[in-house]
N, C-alpha and C positions, 0 to 999 in steps of 0.2 A: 434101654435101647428101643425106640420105635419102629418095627418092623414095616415096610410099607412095599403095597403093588401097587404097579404104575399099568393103566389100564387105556390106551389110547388106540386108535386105528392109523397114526398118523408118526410114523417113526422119530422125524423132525420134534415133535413135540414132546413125545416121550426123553430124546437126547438134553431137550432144553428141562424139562423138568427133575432128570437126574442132575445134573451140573448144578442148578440152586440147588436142589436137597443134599446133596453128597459135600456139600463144605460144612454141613450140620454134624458136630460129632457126636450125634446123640440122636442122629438119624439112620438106618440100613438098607438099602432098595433089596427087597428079597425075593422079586419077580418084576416082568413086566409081560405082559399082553395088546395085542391088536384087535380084540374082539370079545365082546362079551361070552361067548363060548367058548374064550382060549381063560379068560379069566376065572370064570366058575370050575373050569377041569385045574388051571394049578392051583387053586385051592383045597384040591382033594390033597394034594401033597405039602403044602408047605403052613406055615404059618404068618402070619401077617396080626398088624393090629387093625392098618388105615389099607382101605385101598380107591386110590384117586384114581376117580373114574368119569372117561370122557361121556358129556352127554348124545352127544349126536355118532354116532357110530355107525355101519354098514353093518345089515343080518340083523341080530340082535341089538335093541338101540339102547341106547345108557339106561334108561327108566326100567325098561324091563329088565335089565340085567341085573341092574338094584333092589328089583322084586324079588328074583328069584335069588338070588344073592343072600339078603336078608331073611328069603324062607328055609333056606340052608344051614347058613352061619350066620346066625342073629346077634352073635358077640362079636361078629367084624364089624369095627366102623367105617361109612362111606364118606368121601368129600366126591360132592359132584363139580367137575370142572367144566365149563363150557362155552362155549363164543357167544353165546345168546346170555341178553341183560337179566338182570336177577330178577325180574318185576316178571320175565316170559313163562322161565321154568321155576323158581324157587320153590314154590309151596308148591308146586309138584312133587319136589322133591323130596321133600322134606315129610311130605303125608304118605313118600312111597318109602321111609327109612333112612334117609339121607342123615349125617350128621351136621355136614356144614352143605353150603353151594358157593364158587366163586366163577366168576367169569376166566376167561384166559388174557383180557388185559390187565386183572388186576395182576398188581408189583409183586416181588418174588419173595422179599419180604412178607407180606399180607397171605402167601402160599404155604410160609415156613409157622406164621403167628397161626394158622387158622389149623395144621397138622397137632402144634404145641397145646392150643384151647380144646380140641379134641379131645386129645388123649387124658388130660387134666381136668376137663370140667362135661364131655359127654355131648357138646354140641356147639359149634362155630356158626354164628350170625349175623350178618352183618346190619347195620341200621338200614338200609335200603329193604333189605328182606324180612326185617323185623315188620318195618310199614306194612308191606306186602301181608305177613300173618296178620296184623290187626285187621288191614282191611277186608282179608278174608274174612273174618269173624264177626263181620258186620250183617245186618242179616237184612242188610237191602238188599236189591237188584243185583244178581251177575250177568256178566258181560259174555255174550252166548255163547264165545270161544270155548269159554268154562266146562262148556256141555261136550266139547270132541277129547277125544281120545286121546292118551300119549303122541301115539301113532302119527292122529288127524291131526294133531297142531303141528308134530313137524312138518308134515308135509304141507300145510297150509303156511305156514312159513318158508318154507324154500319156493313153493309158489306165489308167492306173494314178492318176494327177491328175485324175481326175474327167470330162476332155474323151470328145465323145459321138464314133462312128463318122463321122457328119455333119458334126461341127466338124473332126476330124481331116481328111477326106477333103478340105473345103473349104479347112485353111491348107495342104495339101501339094500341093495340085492334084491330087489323086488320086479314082478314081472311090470310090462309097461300096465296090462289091464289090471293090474293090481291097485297102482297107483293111479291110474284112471277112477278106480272103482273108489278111491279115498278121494278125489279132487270130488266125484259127486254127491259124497254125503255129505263134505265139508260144507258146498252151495249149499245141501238142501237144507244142514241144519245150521248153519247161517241167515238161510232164507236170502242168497247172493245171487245176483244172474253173471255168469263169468264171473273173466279173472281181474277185467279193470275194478268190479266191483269188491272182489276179494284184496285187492293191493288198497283200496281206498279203507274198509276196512281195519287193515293189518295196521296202515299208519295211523289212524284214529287210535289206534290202542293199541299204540306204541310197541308193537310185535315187530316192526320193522322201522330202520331209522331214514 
């Protein structure tokens, strides 16, 4: 039986993610969470093999939860799930512990195949994200996004989609100067003047569609 937590901040999601996994007879949802600190406390109690964990989250954001996650219980495997395309976050993820990465439109199938390759083979890839490692390991020129932070690229991404300082600062639990204080090291280590320059940018490399 594959034990799994369900790790989302978005209830709706978590609902639809039980209903595909729970027709698997050889699946068990044995917690779920809305928070990367709701997640690492019930793992002091239960046990789990998978825990599918959203990336973009409020407080605590998926990456860091995975760090610290991974510095605790290094025998838990992670799938990171998240709305952003596999080329933005993958090898994020994957360099921060991750087992697999899927987005949330992939099929529920491809959710069920990727928990099954986990547990049997230690790491879920997809060819999209495969590329993404090669091309990491190319030892040309990176793309200077490469240079910010977990932190800095989401936020450079939500500002780059049109979200204001205030909406940012409100879904990350962060104060507004906070998130101020990341929109200006984004510019400066971008080397962007504003934010039409930062959207220009984002879709150059494809961070935003």
């Amino acid at each position: 039986m594959k034990r799994i937590l369900l790790c989302d901040d978005h209830a709706i999601v978590r609902e639809g993610l039980k209903q595909i996994l729970v027709e698997q007879a050889d699946i068990q949802i044995v917690g779920e969470a809305s928070s990367g600190e709701e997640t690492l406390k019930l793992l002091r109690t239960i046990r789990c093999d998978i825990v599918v964990l959203d990336i973009a989250m409020s407080g605590m954001g998926g990456i860091e939860t995975l760090r610290e996650l991974k510095r605790l219980h290094p025998n838990v495997s992670v799938l990171m799930l998240s709305m952003y395309p596999e080329d933005q976050y993958a090898v994020r993820s994957l360099q921060a512990g991750a087992s697999g990465y899927l987005t949330k439109h992939s099929a529920s199938e491809e959710l069920v195949k990727a928990i099954n390759t986990i547990c049997a083979e230690g790491r879920y890839v997809t060819p999209l994200v495969a590329d993404s490692l090669l091309g990491h390991l190319d030892t040309g020129d990176k793309a200077a996004h490469e240079s910010l932070s977990d932190r800095e690229l989401q936020v450079l991404i939500m500002l780059a989609s049109g979200r204001s300082v205030s909406d940012i600062a409100s879904d990350l639990h962060l104060s507004v100067k906070t998130v101020s204080t990341y929109k200006t090291r984004i510019l400066d280590k971008l080397q962007l003047n504003g934010i039409a320059e930062m959207v220009r940018y984002a879709m150059k490399h494809q961070l935003i569609s």
